[in-house]
N, C-alpha and C positions, 0 to 999 in steps of 0.2 A: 504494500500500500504506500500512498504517499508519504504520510508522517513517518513511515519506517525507513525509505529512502532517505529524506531527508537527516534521519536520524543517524543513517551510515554514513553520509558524507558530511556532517560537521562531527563528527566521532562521538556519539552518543548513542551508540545501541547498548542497548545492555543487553547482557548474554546471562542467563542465571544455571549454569551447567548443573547436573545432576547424573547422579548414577542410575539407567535407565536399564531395563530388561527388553533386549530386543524383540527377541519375538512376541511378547506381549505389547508391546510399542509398535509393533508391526500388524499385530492383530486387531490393534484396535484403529489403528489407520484403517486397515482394510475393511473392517465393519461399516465405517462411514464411507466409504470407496461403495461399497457394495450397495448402501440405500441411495447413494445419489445415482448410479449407475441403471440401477433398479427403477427408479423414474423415466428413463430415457429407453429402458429397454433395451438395457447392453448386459450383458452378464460379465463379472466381475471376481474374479478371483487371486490368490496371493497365493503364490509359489516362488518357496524360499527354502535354500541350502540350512541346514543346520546353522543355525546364527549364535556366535559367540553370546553369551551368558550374559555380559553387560559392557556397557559403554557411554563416557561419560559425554552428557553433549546438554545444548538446551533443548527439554523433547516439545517447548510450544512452538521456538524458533523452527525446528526441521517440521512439526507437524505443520503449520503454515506454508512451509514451502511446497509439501508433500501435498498437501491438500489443494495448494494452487494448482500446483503442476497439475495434478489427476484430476481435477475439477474443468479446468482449458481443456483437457484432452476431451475428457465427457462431453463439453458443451458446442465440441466443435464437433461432435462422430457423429 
């Protein structure tokens, strides 16, 4: 969004990292992947390798971008 951009270029994002459980971070993306998908009448699924146990990151920041991205995808298919 805007005020996020603008927030990376005067160096004011804040990042709040935490120790995350991927595949539960993954599964719960893909939940919300799967009802907006579900709308449009695309079928939606998450297929994923054995994911390391955890990892530290900020899980609103990557869900934000995860959900951008897959969200463009959906509204463009």
């Amino acid at each position: 969004t805007l005020p996020d951009v603008t927030a990376i270029a005067a160096g004011r994002l804040v990042l709040r990292p935490e120790e995350v459980d991927l595949a539960a971070f993954a599964a719960k993306l893909a939940r919300n992947a799967t009802l907006l998908a579900a709308r449009k009448q695309i079928r939606f699924r998450l297929e994923a390798a054995d994911l390391p146990a955890r990892r530290t990151f900020d899980p609103n920041r990557i869900a934000q971008v995860v959900d951008n991205l897959v969200g463009n995808a959906l509204k463009f298919s």
